[in-house]
N, CA, C and O atoms as CSV, one atom per row, in Angstrom:
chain,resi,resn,atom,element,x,y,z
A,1,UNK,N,N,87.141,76.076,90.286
A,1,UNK,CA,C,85.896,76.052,89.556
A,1,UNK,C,C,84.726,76.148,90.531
A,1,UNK,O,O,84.509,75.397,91.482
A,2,UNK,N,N,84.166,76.966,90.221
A,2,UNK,CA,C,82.487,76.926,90.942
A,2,UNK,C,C,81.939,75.840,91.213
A,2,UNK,O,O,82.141,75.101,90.250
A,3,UNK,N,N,81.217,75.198,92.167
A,3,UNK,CA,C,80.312,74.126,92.364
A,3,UNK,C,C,78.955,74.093,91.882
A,3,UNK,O,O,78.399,75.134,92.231
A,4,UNK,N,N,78.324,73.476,91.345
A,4,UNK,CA,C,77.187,73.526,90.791
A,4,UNK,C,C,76.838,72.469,91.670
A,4,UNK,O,O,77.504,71.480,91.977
A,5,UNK,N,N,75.524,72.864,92.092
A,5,UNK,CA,C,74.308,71.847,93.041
A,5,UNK,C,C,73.223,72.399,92.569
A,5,UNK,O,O,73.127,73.355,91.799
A,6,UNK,N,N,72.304,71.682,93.120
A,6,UNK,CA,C,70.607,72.274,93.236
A,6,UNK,C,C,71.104,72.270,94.539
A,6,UNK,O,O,72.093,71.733,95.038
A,7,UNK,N,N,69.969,73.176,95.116
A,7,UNK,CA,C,69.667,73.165,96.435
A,7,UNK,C,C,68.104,73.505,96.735
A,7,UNK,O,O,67.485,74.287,96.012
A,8,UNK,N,N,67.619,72.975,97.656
A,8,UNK,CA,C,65.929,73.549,97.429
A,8,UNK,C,C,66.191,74.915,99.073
A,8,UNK,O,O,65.114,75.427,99.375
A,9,UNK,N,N,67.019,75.251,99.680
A,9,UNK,CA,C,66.673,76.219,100.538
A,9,UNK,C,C,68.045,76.870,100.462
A,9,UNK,O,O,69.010,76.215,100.857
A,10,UNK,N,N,68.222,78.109,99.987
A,10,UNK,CA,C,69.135,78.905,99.476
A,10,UNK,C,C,70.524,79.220,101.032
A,10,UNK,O,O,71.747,79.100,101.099
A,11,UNK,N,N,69.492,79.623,101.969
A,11,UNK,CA,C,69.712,80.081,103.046
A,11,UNK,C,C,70.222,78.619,104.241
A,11,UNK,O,O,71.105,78.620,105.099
A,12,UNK,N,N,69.480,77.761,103.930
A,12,UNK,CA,C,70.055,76.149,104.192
A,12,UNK,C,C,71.867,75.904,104.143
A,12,UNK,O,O,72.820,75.755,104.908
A,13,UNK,N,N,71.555,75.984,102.746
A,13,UNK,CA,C,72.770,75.466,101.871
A,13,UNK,C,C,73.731,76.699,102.882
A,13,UNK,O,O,74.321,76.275,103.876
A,14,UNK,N,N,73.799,78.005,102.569
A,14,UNK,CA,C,74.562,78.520,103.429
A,14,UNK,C,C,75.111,78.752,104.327
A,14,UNK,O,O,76.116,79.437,104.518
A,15,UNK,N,N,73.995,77.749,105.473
A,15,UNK,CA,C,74.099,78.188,106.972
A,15,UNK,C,C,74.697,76.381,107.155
A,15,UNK,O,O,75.217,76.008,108.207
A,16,UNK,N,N,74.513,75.492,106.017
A,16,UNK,CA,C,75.168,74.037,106.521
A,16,UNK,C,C,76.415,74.216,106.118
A,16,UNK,O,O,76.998,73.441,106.876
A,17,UNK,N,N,77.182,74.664,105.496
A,17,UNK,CA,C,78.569,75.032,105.155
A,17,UNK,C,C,79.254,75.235,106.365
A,17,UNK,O,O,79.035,76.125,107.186
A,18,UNK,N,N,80.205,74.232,106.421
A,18,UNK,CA,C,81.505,74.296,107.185
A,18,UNK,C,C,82.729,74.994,106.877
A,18,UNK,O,O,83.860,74.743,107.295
A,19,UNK,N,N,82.245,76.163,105.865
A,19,UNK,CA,C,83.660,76.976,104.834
A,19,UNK,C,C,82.973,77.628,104.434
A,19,UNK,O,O,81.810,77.328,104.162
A,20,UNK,N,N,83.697,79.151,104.217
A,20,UNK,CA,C,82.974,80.346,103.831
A,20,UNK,C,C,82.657,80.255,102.335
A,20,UNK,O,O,83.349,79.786,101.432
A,21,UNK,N,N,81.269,80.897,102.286
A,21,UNK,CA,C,80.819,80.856,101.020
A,21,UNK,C,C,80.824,81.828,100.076
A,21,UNK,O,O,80.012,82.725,100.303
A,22,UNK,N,N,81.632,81.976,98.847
A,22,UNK,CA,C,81.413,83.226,98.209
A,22,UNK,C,C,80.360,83.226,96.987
A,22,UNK,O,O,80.548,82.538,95.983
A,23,UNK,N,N,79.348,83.974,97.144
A,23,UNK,CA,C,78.342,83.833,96.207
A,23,UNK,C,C,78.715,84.929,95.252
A,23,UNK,O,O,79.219,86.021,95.515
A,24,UNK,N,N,78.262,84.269,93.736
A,24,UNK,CA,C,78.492,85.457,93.026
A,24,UNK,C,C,77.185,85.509,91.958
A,24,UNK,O,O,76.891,84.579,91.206
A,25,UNK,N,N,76.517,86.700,92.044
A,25,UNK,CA,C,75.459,87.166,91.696
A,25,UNK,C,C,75.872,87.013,90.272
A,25,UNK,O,O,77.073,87.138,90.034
A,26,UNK,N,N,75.032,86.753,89.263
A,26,UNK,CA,C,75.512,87.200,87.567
A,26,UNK,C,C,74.363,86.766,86.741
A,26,UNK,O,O,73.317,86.197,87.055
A,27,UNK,N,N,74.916,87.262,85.374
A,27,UNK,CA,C,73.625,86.875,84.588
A,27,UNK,C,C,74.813,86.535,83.267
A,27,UNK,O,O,75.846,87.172,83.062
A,28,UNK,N,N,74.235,85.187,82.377
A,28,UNK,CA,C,74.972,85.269,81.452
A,28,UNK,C,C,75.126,86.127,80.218
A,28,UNK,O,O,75.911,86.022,79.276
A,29,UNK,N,N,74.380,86.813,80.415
A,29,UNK,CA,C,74.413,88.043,79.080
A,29,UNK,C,C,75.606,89.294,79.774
A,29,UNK,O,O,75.891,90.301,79.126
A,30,UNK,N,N,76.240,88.990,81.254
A,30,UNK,CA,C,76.807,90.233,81.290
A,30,UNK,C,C,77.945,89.589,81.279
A,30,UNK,O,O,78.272,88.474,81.686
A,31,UNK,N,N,79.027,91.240,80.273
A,31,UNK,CA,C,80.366,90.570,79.508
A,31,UNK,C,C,81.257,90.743,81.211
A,31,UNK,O,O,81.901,89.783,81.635
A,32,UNK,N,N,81.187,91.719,81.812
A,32,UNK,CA,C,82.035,91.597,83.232
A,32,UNK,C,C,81.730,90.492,84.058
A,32,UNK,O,O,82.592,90.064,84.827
A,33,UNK,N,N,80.521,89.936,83.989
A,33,UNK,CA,C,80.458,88.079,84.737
A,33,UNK,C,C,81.181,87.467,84.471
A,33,UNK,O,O,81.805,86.723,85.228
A,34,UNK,N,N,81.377,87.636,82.843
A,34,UNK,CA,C,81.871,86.715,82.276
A,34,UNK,C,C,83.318,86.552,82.463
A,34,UNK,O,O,83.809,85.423,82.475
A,35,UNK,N,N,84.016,87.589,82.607
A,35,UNK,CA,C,85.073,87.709,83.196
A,35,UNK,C,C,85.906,87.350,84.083
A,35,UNK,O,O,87.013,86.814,84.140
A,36,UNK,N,N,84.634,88.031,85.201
A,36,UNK,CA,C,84.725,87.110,86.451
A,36,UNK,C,C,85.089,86.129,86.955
A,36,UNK,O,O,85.847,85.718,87.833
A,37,UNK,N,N,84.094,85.672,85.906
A,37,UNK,CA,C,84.363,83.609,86.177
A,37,UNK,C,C,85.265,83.190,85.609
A,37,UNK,O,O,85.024,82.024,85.298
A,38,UNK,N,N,86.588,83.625,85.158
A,38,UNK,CA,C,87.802,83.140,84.930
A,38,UNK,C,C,88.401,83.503,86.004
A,38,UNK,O,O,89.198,82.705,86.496
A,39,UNK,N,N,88.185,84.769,86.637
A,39,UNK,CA,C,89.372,85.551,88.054
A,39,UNK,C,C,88.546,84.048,89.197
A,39,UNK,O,O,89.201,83.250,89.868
A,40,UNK,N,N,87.586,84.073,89.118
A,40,UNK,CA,C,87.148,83.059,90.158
A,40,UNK,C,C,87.525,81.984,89.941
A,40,UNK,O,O,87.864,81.552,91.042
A,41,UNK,N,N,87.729,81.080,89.054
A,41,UNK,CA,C,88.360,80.039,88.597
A,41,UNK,C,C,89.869,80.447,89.431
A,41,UNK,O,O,89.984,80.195,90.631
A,42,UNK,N,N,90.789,80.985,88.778
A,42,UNK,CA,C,92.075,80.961,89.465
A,42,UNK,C,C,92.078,81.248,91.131
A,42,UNK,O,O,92.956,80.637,91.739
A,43,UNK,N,N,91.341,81.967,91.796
A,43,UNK,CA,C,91.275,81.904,93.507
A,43,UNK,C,C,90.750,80.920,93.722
A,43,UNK,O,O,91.286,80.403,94.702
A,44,UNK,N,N,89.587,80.054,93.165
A,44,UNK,CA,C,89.126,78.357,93.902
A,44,UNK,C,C,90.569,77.899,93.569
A,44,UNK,O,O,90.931,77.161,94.485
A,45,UNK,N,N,91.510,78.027,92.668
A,45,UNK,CA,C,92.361,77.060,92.464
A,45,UNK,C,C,93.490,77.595,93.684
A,45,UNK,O,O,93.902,76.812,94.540
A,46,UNK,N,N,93.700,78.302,93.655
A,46,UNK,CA,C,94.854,78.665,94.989
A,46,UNK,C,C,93.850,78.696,96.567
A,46,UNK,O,O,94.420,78.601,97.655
A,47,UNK,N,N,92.869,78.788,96.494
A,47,UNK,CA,C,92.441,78.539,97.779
A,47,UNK,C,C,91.992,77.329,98.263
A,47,UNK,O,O,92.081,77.109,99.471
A,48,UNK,N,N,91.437,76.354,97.372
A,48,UNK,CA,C,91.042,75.030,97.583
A,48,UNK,C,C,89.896,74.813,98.089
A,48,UNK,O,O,88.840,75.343,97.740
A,49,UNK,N,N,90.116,73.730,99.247
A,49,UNK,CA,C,88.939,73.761,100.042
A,49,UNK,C,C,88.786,74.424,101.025
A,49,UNK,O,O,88.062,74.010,101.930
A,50,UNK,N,N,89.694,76.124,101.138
A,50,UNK,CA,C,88.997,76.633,102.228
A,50,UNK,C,C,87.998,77.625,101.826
A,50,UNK,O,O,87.775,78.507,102.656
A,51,UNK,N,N,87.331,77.664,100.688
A,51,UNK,CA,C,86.257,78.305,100.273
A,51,UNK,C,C,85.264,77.732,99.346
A,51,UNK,O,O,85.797,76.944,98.565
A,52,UNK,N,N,84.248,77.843,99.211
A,52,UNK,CA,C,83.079,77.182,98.394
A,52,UNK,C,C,82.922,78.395,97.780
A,52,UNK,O,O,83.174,79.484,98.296
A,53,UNK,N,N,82.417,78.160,96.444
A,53,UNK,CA,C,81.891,78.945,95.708
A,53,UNK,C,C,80.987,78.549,94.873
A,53,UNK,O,O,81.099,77.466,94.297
A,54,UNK,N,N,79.664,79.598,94.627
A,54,UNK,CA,C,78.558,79.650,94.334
A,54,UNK,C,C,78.373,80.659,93.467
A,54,UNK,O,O,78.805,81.811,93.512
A,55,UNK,N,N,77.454,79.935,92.395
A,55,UNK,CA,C,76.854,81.005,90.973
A,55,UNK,C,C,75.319,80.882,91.296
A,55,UNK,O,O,74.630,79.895,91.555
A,56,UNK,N,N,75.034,82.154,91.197
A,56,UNK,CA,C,73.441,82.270,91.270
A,56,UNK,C,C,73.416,82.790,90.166
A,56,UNK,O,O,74.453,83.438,90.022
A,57,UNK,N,N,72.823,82.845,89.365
A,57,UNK,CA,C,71.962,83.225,87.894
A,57,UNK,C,C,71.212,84.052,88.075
A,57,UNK,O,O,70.114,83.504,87.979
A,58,UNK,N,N,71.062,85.173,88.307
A,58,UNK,CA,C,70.209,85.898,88.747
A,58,UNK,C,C,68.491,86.337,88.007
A,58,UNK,O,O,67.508,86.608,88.697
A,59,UNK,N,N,68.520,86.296,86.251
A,59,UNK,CA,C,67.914,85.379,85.464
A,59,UNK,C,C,66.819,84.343,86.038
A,59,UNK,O,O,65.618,84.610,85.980
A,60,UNK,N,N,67.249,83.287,86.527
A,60,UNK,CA,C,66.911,82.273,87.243
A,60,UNK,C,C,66.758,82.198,88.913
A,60,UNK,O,O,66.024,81.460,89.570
A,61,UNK,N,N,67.232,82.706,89.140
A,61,UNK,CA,C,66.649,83.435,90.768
A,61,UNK,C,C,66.385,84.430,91.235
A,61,UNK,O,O,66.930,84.742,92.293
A,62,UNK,N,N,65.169,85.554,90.429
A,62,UNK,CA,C,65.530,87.093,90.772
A,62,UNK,C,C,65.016,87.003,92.277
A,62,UNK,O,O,65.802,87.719,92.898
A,63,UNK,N,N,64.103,86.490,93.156
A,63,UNK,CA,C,63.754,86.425,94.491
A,63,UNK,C,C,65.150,86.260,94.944
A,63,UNK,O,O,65.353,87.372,95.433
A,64,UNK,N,N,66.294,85.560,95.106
A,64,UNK,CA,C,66.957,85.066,95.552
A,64,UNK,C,C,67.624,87.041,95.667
A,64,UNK,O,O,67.609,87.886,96.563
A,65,UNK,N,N,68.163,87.010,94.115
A,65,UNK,CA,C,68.630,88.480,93.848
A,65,UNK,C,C,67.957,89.802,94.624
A,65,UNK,O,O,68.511,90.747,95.187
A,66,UNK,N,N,66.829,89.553,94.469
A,66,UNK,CA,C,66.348,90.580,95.447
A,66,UNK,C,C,66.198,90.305,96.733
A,66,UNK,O,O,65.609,91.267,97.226
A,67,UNK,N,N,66.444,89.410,97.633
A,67,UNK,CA,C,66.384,89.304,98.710
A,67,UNK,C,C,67.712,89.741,99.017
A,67,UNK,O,O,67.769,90.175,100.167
A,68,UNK,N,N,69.014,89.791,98.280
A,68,UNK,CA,C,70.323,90.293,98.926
A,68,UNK,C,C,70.740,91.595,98.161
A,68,UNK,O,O,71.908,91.954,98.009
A,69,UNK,N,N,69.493,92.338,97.641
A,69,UNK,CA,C,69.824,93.678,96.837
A,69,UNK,C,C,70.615,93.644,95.696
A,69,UNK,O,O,71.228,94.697,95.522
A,70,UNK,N,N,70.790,92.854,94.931
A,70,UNK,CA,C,71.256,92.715,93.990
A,70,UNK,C,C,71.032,93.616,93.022
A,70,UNK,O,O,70.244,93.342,92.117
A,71,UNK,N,N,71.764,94.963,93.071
A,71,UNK,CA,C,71.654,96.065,92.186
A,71,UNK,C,C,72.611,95.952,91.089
A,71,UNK,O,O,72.159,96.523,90.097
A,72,UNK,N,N,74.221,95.227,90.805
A,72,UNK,CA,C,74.890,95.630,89.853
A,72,UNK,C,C,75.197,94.071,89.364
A,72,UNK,O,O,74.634,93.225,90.059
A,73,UNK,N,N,75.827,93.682,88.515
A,73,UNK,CA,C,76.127,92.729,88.182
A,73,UNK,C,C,77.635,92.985,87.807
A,73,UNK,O,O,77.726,93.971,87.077
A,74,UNK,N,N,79.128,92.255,88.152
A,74,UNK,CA,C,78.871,91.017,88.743
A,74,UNK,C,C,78.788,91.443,90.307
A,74,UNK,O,O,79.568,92.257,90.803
A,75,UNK,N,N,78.118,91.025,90.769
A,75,UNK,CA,C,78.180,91.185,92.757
A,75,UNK,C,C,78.687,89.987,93.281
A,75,UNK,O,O,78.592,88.933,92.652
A,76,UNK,N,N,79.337,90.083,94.631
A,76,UNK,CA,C,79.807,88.533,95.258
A,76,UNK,C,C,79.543,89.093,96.164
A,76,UNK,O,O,79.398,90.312,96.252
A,77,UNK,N,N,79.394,87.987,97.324
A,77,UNK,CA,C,78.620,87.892,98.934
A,77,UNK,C,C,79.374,87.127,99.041
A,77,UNK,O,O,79.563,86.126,98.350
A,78,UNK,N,N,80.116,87.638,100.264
A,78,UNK,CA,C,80.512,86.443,101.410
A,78,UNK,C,C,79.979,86.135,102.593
A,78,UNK,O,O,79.680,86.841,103.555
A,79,UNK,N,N,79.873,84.642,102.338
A,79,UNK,CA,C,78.993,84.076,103.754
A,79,UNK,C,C,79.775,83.453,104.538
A,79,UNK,O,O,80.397,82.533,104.008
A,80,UNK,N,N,79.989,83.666,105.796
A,80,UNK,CA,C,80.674,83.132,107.022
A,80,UNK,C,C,79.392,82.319,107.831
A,80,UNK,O,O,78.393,83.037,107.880
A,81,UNK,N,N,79.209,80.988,108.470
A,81,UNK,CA,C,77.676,80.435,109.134
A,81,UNK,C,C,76.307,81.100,108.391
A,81,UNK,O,O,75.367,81.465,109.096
A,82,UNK,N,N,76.276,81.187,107.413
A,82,UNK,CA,C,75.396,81.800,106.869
A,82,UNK,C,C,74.472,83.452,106.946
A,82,UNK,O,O,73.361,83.898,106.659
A,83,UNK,N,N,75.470,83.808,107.391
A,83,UNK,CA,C,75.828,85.272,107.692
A,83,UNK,C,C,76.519,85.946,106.655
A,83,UNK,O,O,77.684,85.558,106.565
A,84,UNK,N,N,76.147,86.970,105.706
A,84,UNK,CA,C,76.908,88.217,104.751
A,84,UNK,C,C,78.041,88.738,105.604
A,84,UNK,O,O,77.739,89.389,106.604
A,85,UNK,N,N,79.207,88.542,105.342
A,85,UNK,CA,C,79.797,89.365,106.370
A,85,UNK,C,C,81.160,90.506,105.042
A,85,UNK,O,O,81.996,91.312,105.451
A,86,UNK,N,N,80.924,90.170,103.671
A,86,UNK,CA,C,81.314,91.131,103.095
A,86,UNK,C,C,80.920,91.084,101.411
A,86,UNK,O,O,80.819,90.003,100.830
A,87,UNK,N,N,80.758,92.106,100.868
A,87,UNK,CA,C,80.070,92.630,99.786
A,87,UNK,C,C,81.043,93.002,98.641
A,87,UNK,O,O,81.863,93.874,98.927
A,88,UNK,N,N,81.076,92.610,97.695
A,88,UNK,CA,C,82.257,93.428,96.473
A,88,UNK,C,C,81.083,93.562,95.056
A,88,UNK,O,O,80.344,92.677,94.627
A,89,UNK,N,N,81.190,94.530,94.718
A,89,UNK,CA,C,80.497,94.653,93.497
A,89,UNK,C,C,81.422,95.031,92.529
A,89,UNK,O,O,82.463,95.511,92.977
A,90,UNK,N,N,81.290,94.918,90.964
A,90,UNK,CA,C,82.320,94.808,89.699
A,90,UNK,C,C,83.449,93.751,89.820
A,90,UNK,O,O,83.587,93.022,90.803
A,91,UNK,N,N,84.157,93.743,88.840
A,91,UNK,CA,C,84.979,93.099,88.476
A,91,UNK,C,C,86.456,93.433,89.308
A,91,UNK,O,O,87.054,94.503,89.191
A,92,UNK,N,N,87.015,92.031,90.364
A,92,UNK,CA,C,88.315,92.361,90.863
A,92,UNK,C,C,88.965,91.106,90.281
A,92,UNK,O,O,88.515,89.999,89.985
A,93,UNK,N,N,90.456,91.788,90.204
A,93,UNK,CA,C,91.453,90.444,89.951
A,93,UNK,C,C,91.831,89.419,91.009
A,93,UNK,O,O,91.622,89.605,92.207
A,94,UNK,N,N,92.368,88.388,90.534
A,94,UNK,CA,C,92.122,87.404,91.697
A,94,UNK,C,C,92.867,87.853,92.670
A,94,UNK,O,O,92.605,87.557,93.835
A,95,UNK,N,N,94.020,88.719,92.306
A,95,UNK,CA,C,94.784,89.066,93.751
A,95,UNK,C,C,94.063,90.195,94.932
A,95,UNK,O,O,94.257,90.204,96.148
A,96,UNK,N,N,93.078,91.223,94.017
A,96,UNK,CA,C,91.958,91.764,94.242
A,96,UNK,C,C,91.295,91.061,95.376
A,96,UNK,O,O,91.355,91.296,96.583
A,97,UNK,N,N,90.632,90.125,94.699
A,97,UNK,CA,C,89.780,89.720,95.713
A,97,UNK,C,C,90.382,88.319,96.459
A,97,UNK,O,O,89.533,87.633,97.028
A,98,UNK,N,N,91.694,87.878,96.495
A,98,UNK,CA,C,91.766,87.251,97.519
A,98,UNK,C,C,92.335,88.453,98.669
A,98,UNK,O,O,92.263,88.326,99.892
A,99,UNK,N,N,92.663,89.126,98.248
A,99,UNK,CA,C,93.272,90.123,99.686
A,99,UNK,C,C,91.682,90.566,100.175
A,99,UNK,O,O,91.746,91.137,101.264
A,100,UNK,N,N,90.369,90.463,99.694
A,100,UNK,CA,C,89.483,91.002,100.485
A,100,UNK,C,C,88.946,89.736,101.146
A,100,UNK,O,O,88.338,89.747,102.216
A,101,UNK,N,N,89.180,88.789,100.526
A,101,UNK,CA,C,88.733,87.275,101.168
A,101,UNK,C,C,89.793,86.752,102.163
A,101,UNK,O,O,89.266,85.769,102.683
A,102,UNK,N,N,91.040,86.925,102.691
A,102,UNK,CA,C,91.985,86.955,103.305
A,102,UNK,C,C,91.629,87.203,104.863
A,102,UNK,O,O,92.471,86.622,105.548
A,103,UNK,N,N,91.015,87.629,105.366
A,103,UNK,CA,C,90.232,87.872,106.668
A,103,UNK,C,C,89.470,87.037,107.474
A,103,UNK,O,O,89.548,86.599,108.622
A,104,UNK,N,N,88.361,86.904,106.096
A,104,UNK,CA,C,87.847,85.748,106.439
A,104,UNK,C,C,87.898,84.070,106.787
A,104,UNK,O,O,87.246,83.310,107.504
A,105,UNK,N,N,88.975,83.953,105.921
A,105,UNK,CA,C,89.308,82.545,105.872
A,105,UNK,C,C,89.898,81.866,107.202
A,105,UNK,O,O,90.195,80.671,107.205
């Protein structure tokens, strides 16, 4: 399951993480987010605590969205020390995207 926090410095929160962060861009009106967030549900559950994961609302943070180009919805960012170090846009299955998260970890 996703973590829900506030955070007041976006870029903070990322760069204090001791575990890579996968952000996932979305808006709740889109039906492929919505999706999403079930394939993401099952990889937090097989990966545990070696990944954090993050919902930005994009809705609710378009600065945030436009500061990392947020052109398609759903988008995910992976953050390594608070560094992007890989990009997936649309909808992957969890085996999908743990083989692209597999590198990183």
């Amino acid at each position: 399951m996703a973590t829900q926090q506030m955070f007041s410095s976006f870029e903070a929160m990322l760069a204090g993480s001791d575990q890579p962060v996968l952000v996932d861009f979305y808006a709740p009106w889109c039906g492929p987010c919505q999706m999403m967030a079930g394939f993401l549900d099952q990889v937090k559950a097989q990966l545990g605590d070696r990944l954090k994961i993050i919902k930005i609302n994009t809705d609710n943070y378009p600065a945030i969205a436009s500061q990392h180009r947020i052109e398609a919805l759903p988008t995910m960012v992976l953050f390594k020390d608070g560094v992007p170090c890989d990009r997936m846009e649309g909808v992957l299955r969890p085996d999908q995207l743990l083989q692209r998260l597999q590198p990183h970890l």
